[in-house]
N, C-alpha and C positions, 0 to 999 in steps of 0.2 A: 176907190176900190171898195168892192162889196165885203163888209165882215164877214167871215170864214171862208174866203176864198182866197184863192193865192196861186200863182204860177210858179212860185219859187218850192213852197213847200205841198206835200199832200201826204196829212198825217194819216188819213182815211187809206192810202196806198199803204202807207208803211206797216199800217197796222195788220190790214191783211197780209203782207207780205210774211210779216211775221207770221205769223198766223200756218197759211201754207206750208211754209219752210218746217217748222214743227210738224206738220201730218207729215210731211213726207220724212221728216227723218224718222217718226213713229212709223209709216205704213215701210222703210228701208230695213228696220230692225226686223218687222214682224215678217217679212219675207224673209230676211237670214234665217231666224228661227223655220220655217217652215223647209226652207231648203236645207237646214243644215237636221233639221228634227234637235234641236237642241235649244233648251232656253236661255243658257250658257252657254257662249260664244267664245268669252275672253274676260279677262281681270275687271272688264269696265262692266262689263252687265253685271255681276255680280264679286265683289273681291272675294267673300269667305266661303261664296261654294263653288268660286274657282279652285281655290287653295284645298279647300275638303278633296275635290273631283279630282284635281290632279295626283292628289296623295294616293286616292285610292284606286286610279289609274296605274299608278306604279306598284301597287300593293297585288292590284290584277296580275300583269303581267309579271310582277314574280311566283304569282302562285299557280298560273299557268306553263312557267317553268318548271317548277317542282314536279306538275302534274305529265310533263314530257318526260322529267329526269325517274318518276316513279313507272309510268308504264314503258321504260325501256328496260328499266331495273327488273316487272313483271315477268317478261318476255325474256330477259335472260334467264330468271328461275325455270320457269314456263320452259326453257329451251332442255336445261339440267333435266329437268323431271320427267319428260318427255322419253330423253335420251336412258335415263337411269329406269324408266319401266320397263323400254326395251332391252336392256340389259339384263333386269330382272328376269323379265319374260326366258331369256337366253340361257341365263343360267337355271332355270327350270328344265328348259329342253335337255341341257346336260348333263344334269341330273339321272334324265332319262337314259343317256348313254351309260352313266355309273351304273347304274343298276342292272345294264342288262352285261356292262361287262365284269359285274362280281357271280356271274352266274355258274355254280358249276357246271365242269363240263363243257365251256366256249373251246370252237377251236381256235386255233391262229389267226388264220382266216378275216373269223369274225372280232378277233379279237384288235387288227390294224384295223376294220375298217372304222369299228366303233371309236378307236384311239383317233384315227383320221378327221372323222365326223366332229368331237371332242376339241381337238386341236383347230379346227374352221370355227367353229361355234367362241371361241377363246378371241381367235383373232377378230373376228367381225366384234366381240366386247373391246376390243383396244379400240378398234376403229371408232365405233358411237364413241365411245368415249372423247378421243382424241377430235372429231368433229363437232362435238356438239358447245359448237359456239353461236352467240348472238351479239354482234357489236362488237367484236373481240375481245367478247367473254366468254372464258369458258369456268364451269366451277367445277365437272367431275371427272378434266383432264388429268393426269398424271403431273404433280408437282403445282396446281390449283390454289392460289392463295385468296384469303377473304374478300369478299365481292362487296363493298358500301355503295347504298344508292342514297338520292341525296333527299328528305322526307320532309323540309320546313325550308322556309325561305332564311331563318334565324343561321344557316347549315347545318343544321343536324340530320343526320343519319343515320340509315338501319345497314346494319352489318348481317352478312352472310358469311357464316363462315363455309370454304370449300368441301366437298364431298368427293375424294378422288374414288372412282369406281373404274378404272381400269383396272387389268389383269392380275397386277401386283399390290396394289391397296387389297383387292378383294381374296390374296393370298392365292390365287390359282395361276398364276402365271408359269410353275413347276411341274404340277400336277400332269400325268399322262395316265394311259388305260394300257401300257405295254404287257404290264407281268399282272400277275390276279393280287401280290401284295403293293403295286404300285394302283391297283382298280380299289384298292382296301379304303387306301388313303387317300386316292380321290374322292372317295364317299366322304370321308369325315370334312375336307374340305371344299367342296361344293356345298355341304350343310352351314358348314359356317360361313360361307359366300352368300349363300342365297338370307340368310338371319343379317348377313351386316349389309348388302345391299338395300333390307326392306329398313334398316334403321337411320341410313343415309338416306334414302327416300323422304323419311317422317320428316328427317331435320329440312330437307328443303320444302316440303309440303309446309311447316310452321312457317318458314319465313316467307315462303308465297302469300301465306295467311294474313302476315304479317302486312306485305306490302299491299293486298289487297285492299285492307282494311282505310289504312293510309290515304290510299287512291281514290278510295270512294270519301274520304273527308274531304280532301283537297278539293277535287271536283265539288262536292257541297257546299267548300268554301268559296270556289271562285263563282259559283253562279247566285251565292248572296252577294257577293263584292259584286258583281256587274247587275245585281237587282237592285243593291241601295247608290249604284251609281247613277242606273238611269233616275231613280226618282230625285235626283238631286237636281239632274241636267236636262232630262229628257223635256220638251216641248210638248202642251197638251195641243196635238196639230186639230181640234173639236174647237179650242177655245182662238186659236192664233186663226184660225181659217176663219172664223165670223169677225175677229177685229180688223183682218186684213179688208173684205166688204166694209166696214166702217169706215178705216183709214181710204180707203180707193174714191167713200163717196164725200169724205170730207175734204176729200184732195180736191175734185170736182168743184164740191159749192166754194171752194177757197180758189180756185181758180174765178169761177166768176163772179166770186167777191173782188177781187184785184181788179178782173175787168172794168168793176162798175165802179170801184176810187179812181180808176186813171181815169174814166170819161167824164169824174166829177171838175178838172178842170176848163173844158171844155165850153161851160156854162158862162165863164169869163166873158168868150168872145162874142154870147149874146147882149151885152151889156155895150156893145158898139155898132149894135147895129141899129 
């Protein structure tokens, strides 16, 4: 037998084989990353920015929680404030009725229809009130208790407290324009109606304030959490797309390296002829 030949063994195979084997598990990887846009796949590519990315994957998604639980909490204020201008608004118009029923010299006449006008304007105020829900919430329904929304993944929350601005929070639920001393004391309390609906207003204007504020950190927070996530995971697909052409053309010459160790036994059978 000729030294370094052999029909039993072919180290010159094995070694490309090796060889091969290796690009394709590198050119199998760098296609995961490119399909997946991630250079973190799993615990095995990397363990401690598996561990980081996961953390901060859950840290996401809770602050993206928050950021549902604050702008529905928004929209419920948002729905009060809304509700309580138009209120406002209403009791302005009424006002308007007051005054023209302390007028002297009204006859009767004019005296129901203004009371009439007065009493519609009253009820359409219970109505807003009594609808003006978001989520089934309502804050400046009759009997209204403090509204918490939920502002930190830790659970902390911002409290609202209620604004009932229906007819009887707002003291006019009594009030009529029949007689001219019943028209008297409608004016003094339509005055202090229309002063303690624009104070209930403030309070939920603050706490809209409040939540807005909130809202726009949250949001600030989760799109740094998902900016220092991708850099952790994210795949440069500039740098994976030139090593993948590398890994494809070493797949290649590793392929006809292989070919050319297994045709090195072949050289055996010239030896008998």
């Amino acid at each position: 037998m000729v030294q370094g030949l052999s029909i039993n063994t072919n180290p010159a195979a094995h070694v490309a084989l090796q060889q091969l084997n290796k690009t394709n598990k590198l050119l199998n990887h760098t296609q995961l990353k490119i399909t997946s846009g991630l250079k973190v796949n799993g615990p095995k590519d990397d363990s401690s920015t598996f561990q980081i990315s996961t953390r901060l994957r859950g840290d996401i998604s809770g602050v993206n929680a928050v950021k549902i639980a604050l702008t529905n909490g928004d929209s419920t204020v948002q729905t009060a404030i809304t509700a309580g201008k138009h209120i406002k608004d209403l009791l302005i118009e009424m006002k308007g009725k007051v005054i023209q029923a302390n007028q002297a010299g009204i006859d009767g006449n004019s005296r129901t229809a203004l009371h009439n006008d007065f009493r519609a304007l009253a009820d359409q105020i219970s109505t807003i009130a009594l609808t003006a829900e978001f989520n089934d919430a309502n804050l400046i329904k009759s009997g209204a208790t403090t509204f918490t929304v939920l502002s930190s993944q830790d659970g902390s929350t911002i409290s609202i407290s209620a604004q009932s601005m229906d007819t009887t929070a707002l003291a006019i639920n009594a009030s009529n324009l029949t007689t001219s001393g019943s028209a008297a004391a409608a004016r003094t309390a339509i005055d202090s109606a229309i002063v303690l609906a624009a104070d209930k207003l403030a309070v939920l204007g603050a706490a809209s304030k409040r939540v807005d504020v909130q809202l726009e950190f949250t949001g600030s927070l989760a799109d740094i959490l998902t900016e220092g996530l991708g850099n952790l995971v994210d795949a440069d697909l500039a740098k994976e797309s030139a090593q993948l052409q590398a890994f494809q053309i070493k797949q290649q010459l590793g392929v006809q390296a292989l070919a050319i160790a297994n045709a090195g036994p072949q050289t055996i059978l010239g030896l008998f002829q």
